[in-house]
N, C-alpha and C positions, 0 to 999 in steps of 0.2 A: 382534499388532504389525504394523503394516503400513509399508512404504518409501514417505516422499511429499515432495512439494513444500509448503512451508508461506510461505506470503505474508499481508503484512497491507499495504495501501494504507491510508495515512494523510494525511488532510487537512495539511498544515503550515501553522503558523498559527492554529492552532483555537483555543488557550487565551486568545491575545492579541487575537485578531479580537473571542472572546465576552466578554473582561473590559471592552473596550474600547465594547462596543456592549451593556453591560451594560439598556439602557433599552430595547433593540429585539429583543429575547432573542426572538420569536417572527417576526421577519424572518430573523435572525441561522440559526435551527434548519432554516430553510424553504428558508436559503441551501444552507446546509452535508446537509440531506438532497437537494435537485438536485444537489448533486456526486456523492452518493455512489451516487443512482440512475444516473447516467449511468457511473460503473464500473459497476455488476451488470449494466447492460445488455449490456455485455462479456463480461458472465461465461456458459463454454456447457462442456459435457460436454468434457473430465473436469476441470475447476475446479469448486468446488463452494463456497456459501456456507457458513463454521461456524459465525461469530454475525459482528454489529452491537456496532461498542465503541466508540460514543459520535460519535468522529470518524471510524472506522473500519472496515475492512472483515477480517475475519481470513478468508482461503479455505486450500484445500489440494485438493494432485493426487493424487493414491495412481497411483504406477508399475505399471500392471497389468504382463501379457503384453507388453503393446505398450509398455513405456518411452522408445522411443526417439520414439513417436510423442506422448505425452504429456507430453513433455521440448520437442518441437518446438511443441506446441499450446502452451504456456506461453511458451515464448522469443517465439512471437510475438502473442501475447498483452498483452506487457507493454507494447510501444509503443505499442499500442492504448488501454490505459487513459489514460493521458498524453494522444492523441489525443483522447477522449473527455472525459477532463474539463477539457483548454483548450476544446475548444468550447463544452461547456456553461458557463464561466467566462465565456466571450465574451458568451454569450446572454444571462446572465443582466444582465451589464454594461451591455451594447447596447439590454435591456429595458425596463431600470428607470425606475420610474413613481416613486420615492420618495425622499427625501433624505435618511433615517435615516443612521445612524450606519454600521449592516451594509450597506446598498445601497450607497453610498458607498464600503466599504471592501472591498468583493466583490473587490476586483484584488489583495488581497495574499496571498490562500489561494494554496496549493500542494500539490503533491502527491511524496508520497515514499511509494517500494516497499521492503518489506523481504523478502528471499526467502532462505530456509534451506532444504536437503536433510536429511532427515532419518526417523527413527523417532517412530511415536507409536501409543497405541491409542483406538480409537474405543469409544466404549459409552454408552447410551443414559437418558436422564433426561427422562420429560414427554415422549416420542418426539419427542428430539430429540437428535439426534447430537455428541458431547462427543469433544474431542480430549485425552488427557493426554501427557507423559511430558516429558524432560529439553529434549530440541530443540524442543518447541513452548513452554517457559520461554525456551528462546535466541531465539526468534526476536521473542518479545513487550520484552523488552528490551533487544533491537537498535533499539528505536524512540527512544531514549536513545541518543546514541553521539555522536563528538567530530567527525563530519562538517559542515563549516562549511556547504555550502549547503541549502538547503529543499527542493531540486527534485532527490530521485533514483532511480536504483534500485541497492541493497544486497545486495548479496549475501555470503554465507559462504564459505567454500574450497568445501565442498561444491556447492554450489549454481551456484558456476563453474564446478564443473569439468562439472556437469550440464550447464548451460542454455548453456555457450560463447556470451555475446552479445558481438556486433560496434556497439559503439559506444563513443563516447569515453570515453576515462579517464578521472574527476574526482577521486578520492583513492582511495590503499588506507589502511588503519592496522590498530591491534589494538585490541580491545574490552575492558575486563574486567569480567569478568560474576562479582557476587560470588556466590561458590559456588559457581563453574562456571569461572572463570577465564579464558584470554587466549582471544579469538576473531578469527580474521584474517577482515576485511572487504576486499571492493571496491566501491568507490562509482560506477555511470556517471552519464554526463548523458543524459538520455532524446531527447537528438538534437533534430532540428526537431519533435518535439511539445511541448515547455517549454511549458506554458503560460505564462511570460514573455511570447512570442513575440507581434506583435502577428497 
């Protein structure tokens, strides 16, 4: 069992972008994998990728020896993805040679962090490294929650009181997670990297 950071960077918008641009399904995939390569390109020791889930990115930090410094490499970490993938939002905008449906509607993706502190065990399938246990369940249905806006980053009590980030407040609430019960969120706004922003 090991103590770690559990994030999942999610596209928002994905469902509606792809039902929406139902006829351009391989512009639409083309879009949505340049977003999610421009996170990974973020991603460096000790973040680590777990799997690809569709729209999404599931990583985790495992708290070595050094937690405080692997607590600091994530806190600032997280502005960066934001940073990353409004630019590549931009480019892709900026780029576009096509009128589809998907090129066209490139501006309404967003992105939302979910980040829980927690317990999980790792063990291996097809050598490849599987996360299980109760907090990497919370953190995947955190991606679900009563937060009104698209564009955030999420955290758990835990997870605050880990990563202490210095940026705006956009909602707290509580979560209920069936089978697991109330879970207290903080929502930030990811500051001047929104990819809103022009």
């Amino acid at each position: 069992m090991h103590a770690l950071l559990l994030l999942l960077a999610d596209i928002s918008g994905y469902t509606r972008f792809m039902v929406a641009n139902q006829t351009e399904l391989s512009h639409g995939h083309e879009i949505i994998g340049a977003l999610l390569e421009a996170i990974i390109e973020e991603v460096e020791i000790p973040l680590t990728i777990a799997k690809f889930e569709g729209d999404a990115v599931f990583l985790y930090a495992i708290k070595s020896e050094d937690a405080d410094g692997v607590l600091r490499h994530v806190r600032d970490k997280l502005p960066r993805f934001f940073a990353a993938f409004s630019t590549r939002l931009r480019e892709l905008a900026a780029t576009r040679t096509c009128e589809c449906g998907a090129c066209r509607n490139v501006n309404e993706l967003r992105l939302k962090v979910v980040v829980h502190s927690g317990k999980a065990v790792t063990y291996s399938i097809a050598n490849r490294t599987e996360l299980a246990g109760v907090d990497v369940i919370i953190a995947h249905r955190l991606l679900k929650n009563s937060i009104t806006s698209r564009e955030y980053i999420l955290l758990t009590e835990s997870a605050k009181r880990d990563l202490r980030l210095d940026l705006p407040l956009l909602q707290e609430s509580t979560e209920e997670i069936e089978d697991i019960g109330a879970i207290r969120v903080t929502a930030y706004r990811p500051s001047n990297f929104s990819s809103a922003n022009p």
